[in-house]
Backbone as JSON, one array per atom type, in Angstrom:
{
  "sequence": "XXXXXXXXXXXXXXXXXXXXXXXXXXXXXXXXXXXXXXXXXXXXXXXXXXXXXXXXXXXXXXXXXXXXXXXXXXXXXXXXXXXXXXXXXXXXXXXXXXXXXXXXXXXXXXXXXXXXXXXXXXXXXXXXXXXXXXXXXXXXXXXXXXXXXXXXXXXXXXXXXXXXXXXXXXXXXXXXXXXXXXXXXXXXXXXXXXXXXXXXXXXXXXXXXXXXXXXXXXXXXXXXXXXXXXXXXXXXXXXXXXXXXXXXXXXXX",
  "N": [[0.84, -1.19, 0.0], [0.53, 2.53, -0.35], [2.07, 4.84, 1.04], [0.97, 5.83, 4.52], [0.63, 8.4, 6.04], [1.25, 12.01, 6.16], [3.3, 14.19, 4.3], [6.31, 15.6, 5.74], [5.73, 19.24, 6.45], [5.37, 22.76, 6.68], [2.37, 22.54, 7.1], [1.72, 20.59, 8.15], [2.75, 20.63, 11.04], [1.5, 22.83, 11.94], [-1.64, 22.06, 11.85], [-0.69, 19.85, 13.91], [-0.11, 20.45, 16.02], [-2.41, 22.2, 16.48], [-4.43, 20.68, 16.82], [-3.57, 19.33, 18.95], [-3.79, 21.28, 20.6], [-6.74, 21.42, 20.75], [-7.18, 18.8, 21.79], [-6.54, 18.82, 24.59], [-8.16, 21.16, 24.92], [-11.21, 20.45, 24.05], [-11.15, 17.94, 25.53], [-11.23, 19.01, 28.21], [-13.54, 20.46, 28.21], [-15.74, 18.72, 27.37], [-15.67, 17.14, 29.56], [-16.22, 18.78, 31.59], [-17.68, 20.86, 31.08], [-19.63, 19.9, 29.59], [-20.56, 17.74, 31.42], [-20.01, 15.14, 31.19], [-18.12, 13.88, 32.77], [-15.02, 12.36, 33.54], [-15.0, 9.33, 33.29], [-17.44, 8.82, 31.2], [-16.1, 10.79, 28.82], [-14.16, 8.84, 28.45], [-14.93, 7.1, 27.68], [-16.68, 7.56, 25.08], [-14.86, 9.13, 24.17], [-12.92, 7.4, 23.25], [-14.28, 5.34, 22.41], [-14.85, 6.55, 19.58], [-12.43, 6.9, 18.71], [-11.37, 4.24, 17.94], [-12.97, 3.76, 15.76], [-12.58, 5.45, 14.27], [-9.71, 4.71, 13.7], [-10.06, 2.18, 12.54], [-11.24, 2.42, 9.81], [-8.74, 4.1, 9.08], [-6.92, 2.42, 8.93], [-7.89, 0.29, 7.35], [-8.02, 2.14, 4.81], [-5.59, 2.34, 2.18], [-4.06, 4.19, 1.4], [-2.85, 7.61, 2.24], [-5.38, 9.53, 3.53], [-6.53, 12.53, 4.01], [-8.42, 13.33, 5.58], [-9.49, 11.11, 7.28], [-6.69, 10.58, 8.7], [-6.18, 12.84, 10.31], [-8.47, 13.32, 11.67], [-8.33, 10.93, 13.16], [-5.64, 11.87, 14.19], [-6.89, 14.12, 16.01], [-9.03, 12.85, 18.05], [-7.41, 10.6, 18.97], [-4.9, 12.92, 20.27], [-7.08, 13.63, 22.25], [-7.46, 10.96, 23.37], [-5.21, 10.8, 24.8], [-5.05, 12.79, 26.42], [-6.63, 12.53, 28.17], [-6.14, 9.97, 28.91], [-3.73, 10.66, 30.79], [-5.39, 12.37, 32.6], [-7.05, 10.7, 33.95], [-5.64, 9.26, 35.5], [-4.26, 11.25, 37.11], [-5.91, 12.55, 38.31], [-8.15, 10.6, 39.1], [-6.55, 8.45, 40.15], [-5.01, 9.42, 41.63], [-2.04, 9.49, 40.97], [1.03, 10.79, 40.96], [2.43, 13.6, 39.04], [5.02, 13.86, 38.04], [5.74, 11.53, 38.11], [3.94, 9.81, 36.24], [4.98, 11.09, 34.06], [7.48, 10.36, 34.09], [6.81, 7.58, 33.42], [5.52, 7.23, 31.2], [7.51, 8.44, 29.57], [9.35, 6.28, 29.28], [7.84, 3.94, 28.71], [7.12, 5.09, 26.34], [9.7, 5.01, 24.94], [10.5, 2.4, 25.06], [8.39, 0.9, 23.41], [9.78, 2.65, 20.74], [12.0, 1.44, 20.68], [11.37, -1.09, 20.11], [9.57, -0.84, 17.95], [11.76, -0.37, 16.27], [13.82, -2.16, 16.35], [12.06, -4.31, 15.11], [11.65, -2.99, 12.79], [13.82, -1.89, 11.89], [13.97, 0.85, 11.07], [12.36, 3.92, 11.92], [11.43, 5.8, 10.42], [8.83, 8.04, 9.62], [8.23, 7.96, 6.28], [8.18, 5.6, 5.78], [5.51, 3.94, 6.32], [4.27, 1.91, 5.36], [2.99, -0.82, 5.77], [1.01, -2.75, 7.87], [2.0, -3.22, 10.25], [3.92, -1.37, 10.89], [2.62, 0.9, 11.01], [0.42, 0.54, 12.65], [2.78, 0.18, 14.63], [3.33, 3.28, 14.31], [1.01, 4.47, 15.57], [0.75, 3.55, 18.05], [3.16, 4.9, 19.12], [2.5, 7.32, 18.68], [0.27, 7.87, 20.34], [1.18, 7.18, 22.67], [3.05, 10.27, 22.92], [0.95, 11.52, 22.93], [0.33, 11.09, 26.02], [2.57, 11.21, 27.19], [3.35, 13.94, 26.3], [1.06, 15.68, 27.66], [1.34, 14.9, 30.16], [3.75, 16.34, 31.35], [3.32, 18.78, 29.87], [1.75, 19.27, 31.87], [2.55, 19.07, 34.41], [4.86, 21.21, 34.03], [2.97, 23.27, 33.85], [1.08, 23.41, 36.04], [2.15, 21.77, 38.69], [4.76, 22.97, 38.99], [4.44, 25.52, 38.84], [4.82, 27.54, 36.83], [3.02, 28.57, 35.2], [0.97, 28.91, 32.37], [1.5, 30.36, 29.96], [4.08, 31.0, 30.03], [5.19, 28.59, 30.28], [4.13, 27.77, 27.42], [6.04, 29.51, 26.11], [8.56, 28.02, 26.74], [8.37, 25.55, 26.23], [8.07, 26.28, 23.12], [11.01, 27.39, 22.43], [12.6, 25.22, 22.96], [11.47, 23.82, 20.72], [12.48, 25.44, 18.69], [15.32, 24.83, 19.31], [15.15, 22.58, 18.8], [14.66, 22.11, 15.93], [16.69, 24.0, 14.92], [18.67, 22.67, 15.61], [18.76, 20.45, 13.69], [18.52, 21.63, 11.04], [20.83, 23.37, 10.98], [23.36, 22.11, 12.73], [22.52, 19.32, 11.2], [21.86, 17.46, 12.92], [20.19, 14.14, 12.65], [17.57, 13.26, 10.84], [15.13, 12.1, 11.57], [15.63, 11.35, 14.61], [14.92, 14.18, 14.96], [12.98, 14.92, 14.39], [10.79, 13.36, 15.68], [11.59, 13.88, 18.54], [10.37, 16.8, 18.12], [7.54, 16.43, 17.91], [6.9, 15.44, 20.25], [7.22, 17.39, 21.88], [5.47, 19.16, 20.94], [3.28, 18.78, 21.85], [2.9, 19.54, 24.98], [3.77, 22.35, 23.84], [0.93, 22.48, 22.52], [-0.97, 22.03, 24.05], [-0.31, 23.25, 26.35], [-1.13, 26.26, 25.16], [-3.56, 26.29, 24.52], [-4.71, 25.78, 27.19], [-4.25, 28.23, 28.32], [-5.44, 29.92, 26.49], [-8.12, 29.23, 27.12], [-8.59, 29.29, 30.18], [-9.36, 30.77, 33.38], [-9.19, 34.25, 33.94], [-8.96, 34.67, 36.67], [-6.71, 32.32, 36.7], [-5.1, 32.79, 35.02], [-5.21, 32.83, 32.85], [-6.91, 33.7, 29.45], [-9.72, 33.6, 29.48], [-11.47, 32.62, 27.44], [-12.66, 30.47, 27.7], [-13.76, 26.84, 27.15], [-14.97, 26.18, 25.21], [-15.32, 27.94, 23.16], [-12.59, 28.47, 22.41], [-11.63, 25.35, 21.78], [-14.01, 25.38, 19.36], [-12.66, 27.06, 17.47], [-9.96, 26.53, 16.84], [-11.1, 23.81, 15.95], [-12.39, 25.03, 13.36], [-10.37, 25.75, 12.06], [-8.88, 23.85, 11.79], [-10.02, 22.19, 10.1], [-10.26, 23.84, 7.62], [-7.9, 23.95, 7.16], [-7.55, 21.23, 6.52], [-9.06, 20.3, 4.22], [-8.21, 21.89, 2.55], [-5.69, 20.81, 2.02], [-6.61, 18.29, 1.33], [-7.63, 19.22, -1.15], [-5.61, 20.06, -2.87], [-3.52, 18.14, -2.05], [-0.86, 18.79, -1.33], [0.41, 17.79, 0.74], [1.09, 15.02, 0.35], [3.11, 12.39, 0.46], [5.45, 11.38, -2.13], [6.8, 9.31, -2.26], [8.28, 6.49, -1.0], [10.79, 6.46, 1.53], [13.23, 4.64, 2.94], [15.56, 5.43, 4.14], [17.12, 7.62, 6.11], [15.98, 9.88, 6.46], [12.93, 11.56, 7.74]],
  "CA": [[0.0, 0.0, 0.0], [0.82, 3.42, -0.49], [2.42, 5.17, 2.64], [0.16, 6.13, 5.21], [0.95, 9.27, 6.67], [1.67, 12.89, 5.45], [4.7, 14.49, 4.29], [6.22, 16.78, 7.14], [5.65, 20.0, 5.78], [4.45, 23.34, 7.22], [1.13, 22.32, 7.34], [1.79, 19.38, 9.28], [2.93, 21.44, 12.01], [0.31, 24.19, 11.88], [-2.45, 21.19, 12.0], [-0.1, 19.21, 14.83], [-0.26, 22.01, 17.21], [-3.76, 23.26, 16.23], [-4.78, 19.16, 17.43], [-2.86, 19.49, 20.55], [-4.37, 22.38, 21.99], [-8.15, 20.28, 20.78], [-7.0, 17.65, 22.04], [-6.91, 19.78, 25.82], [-9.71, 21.93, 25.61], [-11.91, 19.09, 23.98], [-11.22, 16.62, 26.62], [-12.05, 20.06, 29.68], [-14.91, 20.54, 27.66], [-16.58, 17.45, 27.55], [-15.71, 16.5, 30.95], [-16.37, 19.81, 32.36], [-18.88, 22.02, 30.57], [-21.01, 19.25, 29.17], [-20.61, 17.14, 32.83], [-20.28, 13.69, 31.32], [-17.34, 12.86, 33.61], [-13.73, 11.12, 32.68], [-15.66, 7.88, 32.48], [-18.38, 8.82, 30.08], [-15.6, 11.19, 28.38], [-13.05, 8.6, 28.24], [-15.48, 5.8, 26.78], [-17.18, 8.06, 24.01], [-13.91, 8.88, 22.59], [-12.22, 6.02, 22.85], [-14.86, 4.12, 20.81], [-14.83, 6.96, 18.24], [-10.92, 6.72, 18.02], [-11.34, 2.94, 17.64], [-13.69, 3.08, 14.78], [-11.83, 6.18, 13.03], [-8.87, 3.47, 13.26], [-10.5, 1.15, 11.55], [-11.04, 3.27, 8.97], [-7.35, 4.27, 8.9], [-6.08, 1.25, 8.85], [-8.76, 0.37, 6.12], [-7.46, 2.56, 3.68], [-4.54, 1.6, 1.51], [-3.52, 5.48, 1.27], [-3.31, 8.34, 3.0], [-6.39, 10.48, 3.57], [-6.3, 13.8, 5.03], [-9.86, 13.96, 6.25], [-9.5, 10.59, 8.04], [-5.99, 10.49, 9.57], [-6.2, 13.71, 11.23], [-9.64, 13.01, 12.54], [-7.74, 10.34, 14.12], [-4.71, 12.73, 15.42], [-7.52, 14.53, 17.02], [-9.27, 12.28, 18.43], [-5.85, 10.38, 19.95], [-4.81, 13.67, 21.49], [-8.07, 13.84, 23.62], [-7.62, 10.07, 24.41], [-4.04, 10.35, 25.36], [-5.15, 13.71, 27.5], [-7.43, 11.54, 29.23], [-4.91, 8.81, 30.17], [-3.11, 11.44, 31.98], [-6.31, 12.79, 33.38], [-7.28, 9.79, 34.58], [-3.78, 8.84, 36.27], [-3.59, 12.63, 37.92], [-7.37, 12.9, 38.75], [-9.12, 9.66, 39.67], [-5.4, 7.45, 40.71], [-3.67, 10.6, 42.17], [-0.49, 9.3, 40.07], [1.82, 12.15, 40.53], [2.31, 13.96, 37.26], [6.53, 13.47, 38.01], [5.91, 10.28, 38.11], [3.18, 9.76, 35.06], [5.86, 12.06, 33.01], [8.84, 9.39, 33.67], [6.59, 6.01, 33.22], [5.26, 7.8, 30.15], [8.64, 8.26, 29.04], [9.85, 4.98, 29.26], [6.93, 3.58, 27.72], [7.44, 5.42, 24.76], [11.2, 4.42, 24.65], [10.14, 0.82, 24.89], [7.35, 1.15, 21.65], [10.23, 2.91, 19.63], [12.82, 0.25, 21.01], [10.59, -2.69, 19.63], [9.99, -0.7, 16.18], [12.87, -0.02, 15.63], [13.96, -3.78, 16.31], [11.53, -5.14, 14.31], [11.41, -2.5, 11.21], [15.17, -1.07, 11.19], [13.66, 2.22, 10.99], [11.49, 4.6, 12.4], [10.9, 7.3, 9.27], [7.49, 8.5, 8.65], [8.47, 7.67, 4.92], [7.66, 4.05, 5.38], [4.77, 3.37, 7.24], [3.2, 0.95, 3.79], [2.71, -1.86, 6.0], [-0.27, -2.68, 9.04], [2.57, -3.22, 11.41], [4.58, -0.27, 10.57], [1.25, 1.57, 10.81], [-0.07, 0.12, 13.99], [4.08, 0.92, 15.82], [3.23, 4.41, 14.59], [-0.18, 5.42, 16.07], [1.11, 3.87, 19.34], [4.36, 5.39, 19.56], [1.19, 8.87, 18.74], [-0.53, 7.76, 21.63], [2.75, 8.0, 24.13], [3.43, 11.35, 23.27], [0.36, 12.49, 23.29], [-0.09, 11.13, 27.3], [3.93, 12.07, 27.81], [3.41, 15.64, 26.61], [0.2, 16.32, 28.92], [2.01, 14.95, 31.59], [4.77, 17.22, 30.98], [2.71, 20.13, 30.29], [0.73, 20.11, 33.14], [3.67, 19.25, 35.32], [5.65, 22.32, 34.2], [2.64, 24.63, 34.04], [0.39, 23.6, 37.31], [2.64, 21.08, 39.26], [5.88, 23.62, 39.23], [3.34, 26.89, 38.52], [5.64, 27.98, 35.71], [1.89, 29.3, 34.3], [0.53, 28.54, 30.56], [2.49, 31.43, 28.77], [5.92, 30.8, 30.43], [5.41, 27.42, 29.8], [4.65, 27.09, 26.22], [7.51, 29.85, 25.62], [9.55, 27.36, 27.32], [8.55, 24.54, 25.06], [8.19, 26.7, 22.05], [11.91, 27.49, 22.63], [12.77, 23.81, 22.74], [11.14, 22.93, 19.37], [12.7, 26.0, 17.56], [16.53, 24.56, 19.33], [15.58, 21.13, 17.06], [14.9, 22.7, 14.57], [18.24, 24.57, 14.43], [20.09, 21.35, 15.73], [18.71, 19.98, 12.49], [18.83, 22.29, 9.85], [22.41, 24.03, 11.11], [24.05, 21.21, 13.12], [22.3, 18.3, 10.9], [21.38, 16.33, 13.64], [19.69, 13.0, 12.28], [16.19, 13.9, 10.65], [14.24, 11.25, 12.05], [15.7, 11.8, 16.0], [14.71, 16.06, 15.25], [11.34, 15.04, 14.47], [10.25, 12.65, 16.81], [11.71, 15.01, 19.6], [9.62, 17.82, 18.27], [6.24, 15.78, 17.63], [7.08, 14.98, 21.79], [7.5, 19.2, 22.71], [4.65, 20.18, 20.57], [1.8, 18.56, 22.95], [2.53, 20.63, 25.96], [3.01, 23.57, 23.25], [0.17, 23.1, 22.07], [-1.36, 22.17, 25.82], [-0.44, 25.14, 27.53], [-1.69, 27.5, 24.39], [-5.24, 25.68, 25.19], [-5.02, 26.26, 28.85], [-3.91, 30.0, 28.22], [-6.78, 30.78, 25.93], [-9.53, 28.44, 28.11], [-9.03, 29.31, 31.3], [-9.91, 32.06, 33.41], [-8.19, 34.97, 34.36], [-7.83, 33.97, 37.98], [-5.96, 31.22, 36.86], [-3.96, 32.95, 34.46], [-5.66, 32.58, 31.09], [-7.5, 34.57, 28.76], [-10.95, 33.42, 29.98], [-12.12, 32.96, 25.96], [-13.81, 29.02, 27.36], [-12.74, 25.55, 26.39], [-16.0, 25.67, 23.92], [-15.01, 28.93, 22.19], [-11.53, 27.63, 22.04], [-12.13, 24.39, 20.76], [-14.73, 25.48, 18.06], [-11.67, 28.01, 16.51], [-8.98, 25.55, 16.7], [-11.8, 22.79, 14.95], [-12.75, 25.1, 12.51], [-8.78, 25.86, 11.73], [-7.85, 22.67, 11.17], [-11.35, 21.49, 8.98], [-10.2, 24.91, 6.77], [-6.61, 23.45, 6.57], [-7.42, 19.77, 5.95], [-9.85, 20.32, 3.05], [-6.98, 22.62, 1.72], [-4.57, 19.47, 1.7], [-7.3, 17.41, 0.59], [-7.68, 19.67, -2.63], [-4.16, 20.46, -3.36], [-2.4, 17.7, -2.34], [0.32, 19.54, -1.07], [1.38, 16.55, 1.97], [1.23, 13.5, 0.12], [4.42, 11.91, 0.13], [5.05, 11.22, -3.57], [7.78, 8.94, -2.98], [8.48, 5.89, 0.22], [12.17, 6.49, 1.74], [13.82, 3.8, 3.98], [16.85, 5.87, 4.7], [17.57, 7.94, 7.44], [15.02, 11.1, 6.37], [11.54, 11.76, 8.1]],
  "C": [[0.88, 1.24, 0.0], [1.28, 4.01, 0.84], [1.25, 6.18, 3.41], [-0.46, 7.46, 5.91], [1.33, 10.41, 5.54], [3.01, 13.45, 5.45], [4.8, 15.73, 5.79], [6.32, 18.17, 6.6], [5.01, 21.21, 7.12], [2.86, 23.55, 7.95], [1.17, 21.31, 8.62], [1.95, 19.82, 10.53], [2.3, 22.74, 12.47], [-0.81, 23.13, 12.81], [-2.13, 20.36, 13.36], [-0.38, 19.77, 16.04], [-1.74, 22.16, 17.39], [-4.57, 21.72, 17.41], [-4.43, 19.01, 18.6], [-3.52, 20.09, 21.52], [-6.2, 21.53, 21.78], [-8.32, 19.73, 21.66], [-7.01, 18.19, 24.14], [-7.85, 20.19, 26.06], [-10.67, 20.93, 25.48], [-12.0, 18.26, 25.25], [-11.95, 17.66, 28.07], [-13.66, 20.23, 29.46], [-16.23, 19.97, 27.85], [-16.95, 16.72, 28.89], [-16.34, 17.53, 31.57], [-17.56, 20.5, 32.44], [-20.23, 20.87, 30.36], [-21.18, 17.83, 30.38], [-20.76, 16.04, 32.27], [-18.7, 12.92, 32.28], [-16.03, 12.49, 32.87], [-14.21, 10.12, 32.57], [-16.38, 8.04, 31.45], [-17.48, 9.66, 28.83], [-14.58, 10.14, 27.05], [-13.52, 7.56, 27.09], [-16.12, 6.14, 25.17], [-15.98, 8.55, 23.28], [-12.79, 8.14, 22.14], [-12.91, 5.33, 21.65], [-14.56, 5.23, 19.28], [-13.2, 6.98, 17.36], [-10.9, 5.42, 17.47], [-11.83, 2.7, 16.28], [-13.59, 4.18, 13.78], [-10.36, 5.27, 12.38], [-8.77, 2.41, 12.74], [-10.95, 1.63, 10.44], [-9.57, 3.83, 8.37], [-7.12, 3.64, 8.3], [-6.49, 0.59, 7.31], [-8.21, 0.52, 4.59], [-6.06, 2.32, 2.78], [-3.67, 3.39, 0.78], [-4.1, 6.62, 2.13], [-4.44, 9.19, 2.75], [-6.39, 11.44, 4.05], [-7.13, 13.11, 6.2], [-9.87, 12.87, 7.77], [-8.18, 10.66, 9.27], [-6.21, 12.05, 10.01], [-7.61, 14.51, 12.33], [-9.21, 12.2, 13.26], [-6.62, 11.04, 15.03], [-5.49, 13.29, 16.34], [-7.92, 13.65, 18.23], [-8.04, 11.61, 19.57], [-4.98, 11.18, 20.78], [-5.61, 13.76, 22.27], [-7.5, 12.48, 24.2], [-6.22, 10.49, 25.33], [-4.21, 11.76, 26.65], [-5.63, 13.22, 28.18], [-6.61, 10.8, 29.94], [-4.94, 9.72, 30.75], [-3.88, 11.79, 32.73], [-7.13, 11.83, 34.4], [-6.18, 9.24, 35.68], [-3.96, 9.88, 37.34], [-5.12, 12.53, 38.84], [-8.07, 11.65, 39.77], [-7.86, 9.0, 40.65], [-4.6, 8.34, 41.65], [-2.79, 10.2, 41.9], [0.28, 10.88, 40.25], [1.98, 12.86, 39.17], [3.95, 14.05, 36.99], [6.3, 12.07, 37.37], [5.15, 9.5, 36.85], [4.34, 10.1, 34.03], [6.76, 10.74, 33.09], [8.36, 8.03, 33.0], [5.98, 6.61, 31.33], [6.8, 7.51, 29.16], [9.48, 7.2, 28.62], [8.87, 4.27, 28.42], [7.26, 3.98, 26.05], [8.86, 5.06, 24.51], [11.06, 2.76, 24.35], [9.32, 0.84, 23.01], [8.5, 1.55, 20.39], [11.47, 1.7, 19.6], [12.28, -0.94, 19.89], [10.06, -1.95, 17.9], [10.39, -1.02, 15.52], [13.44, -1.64, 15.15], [13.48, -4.34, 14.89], [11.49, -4.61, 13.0], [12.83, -2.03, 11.15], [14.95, 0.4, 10.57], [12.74, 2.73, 11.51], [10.56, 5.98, 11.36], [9.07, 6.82, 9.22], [7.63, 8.25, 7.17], [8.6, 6.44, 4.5], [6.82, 3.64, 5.62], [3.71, 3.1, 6.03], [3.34, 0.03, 3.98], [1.99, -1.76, 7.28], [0.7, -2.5, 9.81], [3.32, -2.18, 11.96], [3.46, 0.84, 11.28], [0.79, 1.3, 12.49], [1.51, 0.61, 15.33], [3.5, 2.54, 15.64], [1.82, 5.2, 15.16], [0.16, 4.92, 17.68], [1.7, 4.5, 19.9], [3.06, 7.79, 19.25], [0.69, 9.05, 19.97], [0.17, 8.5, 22.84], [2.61, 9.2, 24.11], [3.18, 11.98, 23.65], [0.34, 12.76, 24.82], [1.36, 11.66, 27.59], [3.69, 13.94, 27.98], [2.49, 16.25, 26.98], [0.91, 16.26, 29.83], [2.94, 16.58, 31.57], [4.31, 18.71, 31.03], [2.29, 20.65, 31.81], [1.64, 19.67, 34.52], [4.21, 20.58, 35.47], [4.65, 24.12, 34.89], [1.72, 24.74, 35.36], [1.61, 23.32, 38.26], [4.01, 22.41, 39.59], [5.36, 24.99, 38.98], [4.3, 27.78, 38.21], [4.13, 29.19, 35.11], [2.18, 28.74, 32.92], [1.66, 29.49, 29.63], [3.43, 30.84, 29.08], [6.35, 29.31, 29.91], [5.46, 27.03, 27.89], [5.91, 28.26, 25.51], [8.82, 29.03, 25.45], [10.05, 25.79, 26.1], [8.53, 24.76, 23.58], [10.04, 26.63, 21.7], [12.42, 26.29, 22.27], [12.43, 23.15, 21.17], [12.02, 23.8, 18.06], [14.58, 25.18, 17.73], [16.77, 23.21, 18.67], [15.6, 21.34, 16.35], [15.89, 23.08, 14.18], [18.98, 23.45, 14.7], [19.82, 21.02, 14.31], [18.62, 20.22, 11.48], [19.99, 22.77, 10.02], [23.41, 22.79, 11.49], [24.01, 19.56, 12.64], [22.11, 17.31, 11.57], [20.38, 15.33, 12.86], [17.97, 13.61, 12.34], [15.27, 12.88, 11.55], [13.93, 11.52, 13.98], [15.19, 12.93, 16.46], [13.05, 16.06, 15.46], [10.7, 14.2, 15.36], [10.4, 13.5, 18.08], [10.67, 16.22, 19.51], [8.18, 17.28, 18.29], [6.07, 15.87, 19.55], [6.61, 16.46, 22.35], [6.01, 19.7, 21.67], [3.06, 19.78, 20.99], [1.9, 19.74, 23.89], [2.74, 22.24, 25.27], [1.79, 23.65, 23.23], [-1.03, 23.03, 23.69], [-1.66, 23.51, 26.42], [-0.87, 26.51, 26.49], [-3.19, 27.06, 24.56], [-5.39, 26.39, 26.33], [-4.84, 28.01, 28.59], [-5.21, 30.79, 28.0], [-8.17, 30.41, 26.65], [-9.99, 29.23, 29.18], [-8.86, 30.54, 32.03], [-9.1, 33.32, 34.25], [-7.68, 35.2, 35.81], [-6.97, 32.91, 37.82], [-4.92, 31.19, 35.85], [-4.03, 32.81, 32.82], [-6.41, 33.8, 30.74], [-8.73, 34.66, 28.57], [-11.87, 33.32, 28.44], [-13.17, 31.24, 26.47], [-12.91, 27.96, 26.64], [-14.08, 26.01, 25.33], [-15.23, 26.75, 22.75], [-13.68, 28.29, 21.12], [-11.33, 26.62, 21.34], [-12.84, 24.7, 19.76], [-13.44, 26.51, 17.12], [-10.88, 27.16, 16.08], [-9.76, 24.64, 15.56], [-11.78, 23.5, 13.67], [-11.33, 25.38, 12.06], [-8.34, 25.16, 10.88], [-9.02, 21.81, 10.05], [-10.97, 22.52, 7.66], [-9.18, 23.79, 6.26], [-6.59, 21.73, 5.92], [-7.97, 19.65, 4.73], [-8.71, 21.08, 1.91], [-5.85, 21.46, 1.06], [-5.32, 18.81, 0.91], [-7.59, 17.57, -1.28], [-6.56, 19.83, -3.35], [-3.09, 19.64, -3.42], [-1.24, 17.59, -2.22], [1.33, 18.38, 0.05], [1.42, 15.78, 2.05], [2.41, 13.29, -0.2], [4.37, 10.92, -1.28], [6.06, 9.58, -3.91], [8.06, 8.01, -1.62], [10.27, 5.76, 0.42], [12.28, 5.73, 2.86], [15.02, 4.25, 4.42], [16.37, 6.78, 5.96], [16.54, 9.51, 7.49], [13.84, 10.86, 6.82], [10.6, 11.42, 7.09]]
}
């Protein structure tokens, strides 16, 4: 089959981000505003991730419309883990952040093993396909943890914080366009830092100005972000612009 996934491109990282902060307010939203709870939250979009993934998986090329109905979707669940861990288990959010971490080291460990690569520029097989929406999952629950470590747990605040991790994604970027650090290692690192970006730009704009935000609402919030990324996906979908034209097994993203 054709490779699965989109090229990494501007867009990708517009859309990545835009899903991140969703993937936050969405999950406050639902739990919060419309009072169905982390159980009734966690179960309604679990099944709908399940049965956008079967759909994924389905397809024998990439789709906009579907895979990034699934990135969404998979950032709320993976906000949930964490919310579930911090909230219902009292899991520390130190301690969530390291088992998180390891987890995801394990998933790319056993990839890697088994495929001899990790590029986004192969994933044109189920198994390939199935390592990469888990090794999605991790990051997403790593980089809540993470967020909401730096910006409640150590009360860094939402701004300071995603400066902090903004900062961080632009110093891969330069490792890997100036210092050539290994494309594959630049991007996986930044995919990791651009949850609690996009995290703590959620919380910023959500929440309310006793608490250090910009009091705009998870609903508001969420419906801008949605309609953002429904503008930008239909854009790809017509143009075309982030289909990878071409499957690379070397050492490039």
């Amino acid at each position: 089959m054709l490779n699965k996934v989109p090229e990494i491109t501007l867009f990708f990282w517009i859309i990545k981000i835009l899903c991140t902060t969703v993937g936050e307010t969405g999950a406050d939203f639902l739990n919060i505003n419309l009072n169905l709870g982390l159980d009734g939250v966690t179960l309604i979009m679990g099944a709908m991730l399940a049965v956008t993934l079967i759909f994924q998986f389905k397809s024998k090329k990439y789709v906009p419309g579907i895979y990034w109905l699934a990135v969404v979707l998979i950032s709320i669940v993976g906000t949930l883990i964490t919310d579930n861990l911090t909230d219902r288990l009292g899991v520390p959010l130190t301690i969530s952040t390291i088992a998180f971490s390891i987890v995801l080291s394990i998933v790319f460990a056993v990839w890697y093993k088994k495929e001899k690569t990790l590029s986004i520029h192969s994933i044109i097989t189920t198994r390939r396909e199935a390592f990469y929406w888990l090794a999605i999952l991790f990051t997403f629950a790593l980089g809540t943890a993470a967020g909401d470590l730096l910006a409640e747990k150590i009360n860094l605040g939402y701004m300071l914080s995603a400066v902090i991790f903004g900062a961080l994604i632009a110093s891969v970027a330069i490792s890997h366009f100036v210092f050539k650090v290994n494309a594959v290692l630049a991007f996986w690192i930044a995919y990791i830092l651009t949850r609690p970006l996009g995290a703590s730009i959620g919380d910023y704009l959500s929440q309310d100005l006793s608490n250090g935000g910009l009091g705009l609402g998870t609903a508001i919030t969420s419906m801008i972000f949605l309609g953002t990324i429904l503008a930008t996906v239909i854009y790809l979908t017509v143009t075309k612009k982030d289909v990878i034209r071409k499957s690379n097994f070397g050492d490039q993203v």
